[in-house]
C-alpha positions as CSV (number, residue, x, y, z in Angstrom):
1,X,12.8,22.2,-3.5
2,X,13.0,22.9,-7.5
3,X,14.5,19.5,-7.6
4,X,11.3,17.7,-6.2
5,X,8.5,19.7,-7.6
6,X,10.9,18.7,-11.5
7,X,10.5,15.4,-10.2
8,X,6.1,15.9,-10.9
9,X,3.7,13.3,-9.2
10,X,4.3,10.1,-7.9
11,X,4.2,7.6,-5.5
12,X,5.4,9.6,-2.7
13,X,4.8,12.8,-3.6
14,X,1.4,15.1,-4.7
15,X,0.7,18.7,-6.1
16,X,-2.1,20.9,-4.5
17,X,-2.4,24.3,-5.9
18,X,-4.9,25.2,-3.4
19,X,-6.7,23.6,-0.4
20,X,-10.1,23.7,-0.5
21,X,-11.5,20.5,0.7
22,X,-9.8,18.6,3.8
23,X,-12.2,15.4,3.2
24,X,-10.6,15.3,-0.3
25,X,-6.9,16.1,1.6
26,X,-7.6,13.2,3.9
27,X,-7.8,10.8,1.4
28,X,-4.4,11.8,0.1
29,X,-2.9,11.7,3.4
30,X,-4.4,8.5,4.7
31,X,-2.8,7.3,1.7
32,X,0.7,7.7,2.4
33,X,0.4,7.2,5.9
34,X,-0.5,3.5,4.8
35,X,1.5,3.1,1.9
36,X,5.2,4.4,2.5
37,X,4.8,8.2,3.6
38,X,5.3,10.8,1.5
39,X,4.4,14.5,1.2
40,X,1.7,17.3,-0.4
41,X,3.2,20.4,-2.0
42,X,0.8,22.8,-1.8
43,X,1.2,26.1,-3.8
44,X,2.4,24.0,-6.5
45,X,-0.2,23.1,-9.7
46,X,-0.6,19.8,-11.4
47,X,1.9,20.5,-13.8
48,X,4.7,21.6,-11.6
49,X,4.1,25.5,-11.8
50,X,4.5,27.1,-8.8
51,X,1.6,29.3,-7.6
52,X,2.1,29.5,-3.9
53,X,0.1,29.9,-1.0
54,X,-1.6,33.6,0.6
55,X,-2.5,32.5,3.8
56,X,-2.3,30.5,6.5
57,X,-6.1,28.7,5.6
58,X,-4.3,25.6,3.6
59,X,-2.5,24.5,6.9
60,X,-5.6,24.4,9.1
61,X,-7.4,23.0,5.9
62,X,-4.7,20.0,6.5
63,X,-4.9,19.8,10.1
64,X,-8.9,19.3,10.0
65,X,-8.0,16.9,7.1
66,X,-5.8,14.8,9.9
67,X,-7.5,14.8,12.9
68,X,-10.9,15.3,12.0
69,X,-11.1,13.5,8.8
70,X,-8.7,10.5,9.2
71,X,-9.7,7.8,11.1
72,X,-7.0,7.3,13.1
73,X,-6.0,11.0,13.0
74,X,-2.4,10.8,10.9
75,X,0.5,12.8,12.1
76,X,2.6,15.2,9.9
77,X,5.2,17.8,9.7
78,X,5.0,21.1,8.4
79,X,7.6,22.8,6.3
80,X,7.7,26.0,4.2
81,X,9.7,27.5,1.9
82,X,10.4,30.2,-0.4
83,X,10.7,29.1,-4.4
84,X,10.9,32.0,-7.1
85,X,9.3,34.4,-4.0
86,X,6.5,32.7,-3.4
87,X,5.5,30.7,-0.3
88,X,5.4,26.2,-0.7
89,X,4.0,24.6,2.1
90,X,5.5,20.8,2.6
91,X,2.8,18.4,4.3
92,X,5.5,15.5,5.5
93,X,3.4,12.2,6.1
94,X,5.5,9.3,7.4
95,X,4.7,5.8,7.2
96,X,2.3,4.6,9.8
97,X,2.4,2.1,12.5
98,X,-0.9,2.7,13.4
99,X,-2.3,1.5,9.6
100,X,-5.4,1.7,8.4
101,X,-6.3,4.9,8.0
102,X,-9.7,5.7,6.5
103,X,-10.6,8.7,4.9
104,X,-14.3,9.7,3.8
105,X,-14.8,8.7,0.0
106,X,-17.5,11.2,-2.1
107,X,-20.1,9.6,-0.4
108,X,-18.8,10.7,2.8
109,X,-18.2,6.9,3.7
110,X,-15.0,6.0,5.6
111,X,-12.7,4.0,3.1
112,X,-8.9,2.8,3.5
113,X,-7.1,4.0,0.6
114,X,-3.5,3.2,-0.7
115,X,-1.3,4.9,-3.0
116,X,-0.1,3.7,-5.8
117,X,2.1,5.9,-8.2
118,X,0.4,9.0,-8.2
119,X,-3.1,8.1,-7.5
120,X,-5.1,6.9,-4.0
121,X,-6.6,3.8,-4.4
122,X,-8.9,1.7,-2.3
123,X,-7.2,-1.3,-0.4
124,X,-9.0,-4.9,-0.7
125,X,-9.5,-7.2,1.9
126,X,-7.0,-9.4,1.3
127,X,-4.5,-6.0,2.2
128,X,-6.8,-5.2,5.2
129,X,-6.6,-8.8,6.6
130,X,-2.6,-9.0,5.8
131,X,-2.4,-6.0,8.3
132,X,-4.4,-6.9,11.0
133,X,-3.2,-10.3,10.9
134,X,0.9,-8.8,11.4
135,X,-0.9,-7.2,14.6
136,X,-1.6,-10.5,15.7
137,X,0.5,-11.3,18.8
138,X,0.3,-15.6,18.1
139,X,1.8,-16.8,14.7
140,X,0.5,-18.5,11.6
141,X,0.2,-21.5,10.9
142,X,-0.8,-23.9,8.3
143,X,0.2,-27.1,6.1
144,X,0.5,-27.5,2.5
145,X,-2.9,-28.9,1.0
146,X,-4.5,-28.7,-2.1
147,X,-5.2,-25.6,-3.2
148,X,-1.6,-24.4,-1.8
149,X,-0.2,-26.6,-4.1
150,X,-2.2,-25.3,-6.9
151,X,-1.1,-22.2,-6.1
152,X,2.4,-22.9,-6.0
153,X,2.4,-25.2,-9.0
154,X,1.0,-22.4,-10.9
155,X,4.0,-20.4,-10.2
156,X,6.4,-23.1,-11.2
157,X,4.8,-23.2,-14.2
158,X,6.5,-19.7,-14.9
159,X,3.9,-17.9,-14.3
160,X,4.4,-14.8,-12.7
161,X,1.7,-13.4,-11.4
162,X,-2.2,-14.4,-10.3
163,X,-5.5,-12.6,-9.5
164,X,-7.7,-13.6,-6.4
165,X,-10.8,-14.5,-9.1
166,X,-8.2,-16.8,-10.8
167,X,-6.4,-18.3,-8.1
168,X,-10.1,-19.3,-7.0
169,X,-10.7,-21.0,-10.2
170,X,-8.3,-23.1,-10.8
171,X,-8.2,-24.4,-7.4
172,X,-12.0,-24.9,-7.5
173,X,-12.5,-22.8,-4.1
174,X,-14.7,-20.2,-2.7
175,X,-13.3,-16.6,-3.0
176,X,-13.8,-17.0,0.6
177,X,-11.3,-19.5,1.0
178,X,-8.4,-17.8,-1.5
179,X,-8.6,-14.8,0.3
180,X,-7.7,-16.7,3.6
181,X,-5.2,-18.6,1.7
182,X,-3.6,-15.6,0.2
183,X,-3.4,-13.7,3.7
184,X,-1.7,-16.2,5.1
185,X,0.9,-16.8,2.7
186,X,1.3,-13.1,2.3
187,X,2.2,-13.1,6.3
188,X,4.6,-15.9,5.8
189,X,6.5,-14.4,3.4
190,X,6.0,-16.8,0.8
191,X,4.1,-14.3,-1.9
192,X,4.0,-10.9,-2.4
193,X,1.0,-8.5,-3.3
194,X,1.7,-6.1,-6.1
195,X,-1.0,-3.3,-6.5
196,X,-1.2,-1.5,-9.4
197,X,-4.3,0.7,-11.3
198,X,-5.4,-2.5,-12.9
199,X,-5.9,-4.2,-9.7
200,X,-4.0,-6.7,-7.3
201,X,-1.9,-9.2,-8.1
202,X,0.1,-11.9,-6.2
203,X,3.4,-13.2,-7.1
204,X,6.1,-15.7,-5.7
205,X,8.1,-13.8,-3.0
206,X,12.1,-13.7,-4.4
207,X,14.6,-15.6,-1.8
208,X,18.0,-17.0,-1.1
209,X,18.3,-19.3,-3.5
210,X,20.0,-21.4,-0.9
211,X,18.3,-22.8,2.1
212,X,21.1,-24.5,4.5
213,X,19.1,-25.7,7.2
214,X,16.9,-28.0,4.7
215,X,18.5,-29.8,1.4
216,X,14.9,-31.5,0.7
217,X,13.2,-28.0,-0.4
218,X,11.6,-28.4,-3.6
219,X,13.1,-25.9,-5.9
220,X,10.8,-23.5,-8.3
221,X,12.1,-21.6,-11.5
222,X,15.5,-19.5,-10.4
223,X,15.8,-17.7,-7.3
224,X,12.9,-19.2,-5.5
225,X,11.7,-22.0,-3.3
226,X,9.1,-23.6,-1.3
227,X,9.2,-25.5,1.2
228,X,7.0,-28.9,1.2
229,X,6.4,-29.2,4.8
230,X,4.4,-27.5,7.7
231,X,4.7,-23.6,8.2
232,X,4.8,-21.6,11.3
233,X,5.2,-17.9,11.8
């Protein structure tokens, strides 16, 4: 346990010294439960002291945090140990299935949140459409116009990475209609969404750079390529 709490905050892990407010704790939790799991070490301060808990409150505080305050409730596992005689209590969130999550904000609004290094972060739609669309029992499907092409040109161009406000400018479309494009390429597996404290950011998905059951594929900068006809997911 020394070895983790050395390892400070980041984008799995999170320092509580105490529990005092489980609609702030839901936040965290819905968080990793939508991101890739990860765990709360409470008794432990921001800056990797350990402080320990007295009682048996912060676990309760966390279970109200889960079921009441997460919307769905998010599961976890409970874990305690001893480090220099005092008692750390390990909050285990896994990785849901059941994604989004919402957790109130200050406001007391319900929010989906993400997390991203060592802070929780509010998910866009363009995330939130992505999710529900990999529910989606029929596939995707959609043929290269325009404003694809724009997008993917772009991206041969060497550039590596583009917002949703700039992607809708250079292709002269609504924000409306980027946002649609971008989910569905997203579910194709042809880009990638990167989300950092600065915002999101889309980027050409890395592939084989070999594609055997198609030699006409149009070939981008190293490593990556896109196909010029119809896709189907």
């Amino acid at each position: 346990m020394k070895k983790r709490i050395a390892e400070g905050e980041h984008q799995h892990q999170d320092f509580k010294y105490a529990i005092n407010d489980s609609k702030k704790i839901a936040r965290s939790l819905a968080a990793f439960a939508n991101t890739d799991g990860g765990r709360l070490l409470i008794g432990v301060k921001d800056n990797g002291r350990i402080a320990g808990v007295s009682s048996d409150e912060e676990y309760y505080m966390v279970e109200s945090a889960a079921k009441r305050y997460c919307k769905p409730p998010v599961p976890f596992r409970v874990k305690e140990w001893q480090v220099e005689g005092k008692t750390v209590v390990e909050i285990i969130i896994p990785k849901s299935k059941k994604r989004p999550h919402k957790a109130p904000n200050k406001d007391g609004r319900y929010k989906v949140y993400v997390r991203v290094k060592d802070q929780n972060l509010l998910a866009n739609n363009i995330l939130l459409k992505v999710w529900r669309r990999e529910k989606r029992k029929h596939g995707t499907f959609f043929q290269l116009q325009e404003p694809e092409q724009i997008l993917l040109n772009w991206f041969n161009e060497e550039n590596k990475y583009i917002t949703h406000t700039k992607f809708s400018k250079i292709a002269h479309i609504s924000r409306k209609k980027a946002e649609q494009i971008l989910v569905n390429l997203i579910v194709l597996g042809i880009i990638d969404m990167k989300i950092t404290e600065n915002g999101f950011f889309y980027m050409l998905k890395e592939i084989s750079q070999e594609d055997p059951e198609n030699n006409n594929d149009k070939y981008t900068r190293k490593g990556y390529f896109i196909k010029t006809q119809s896709y189907r997911k």
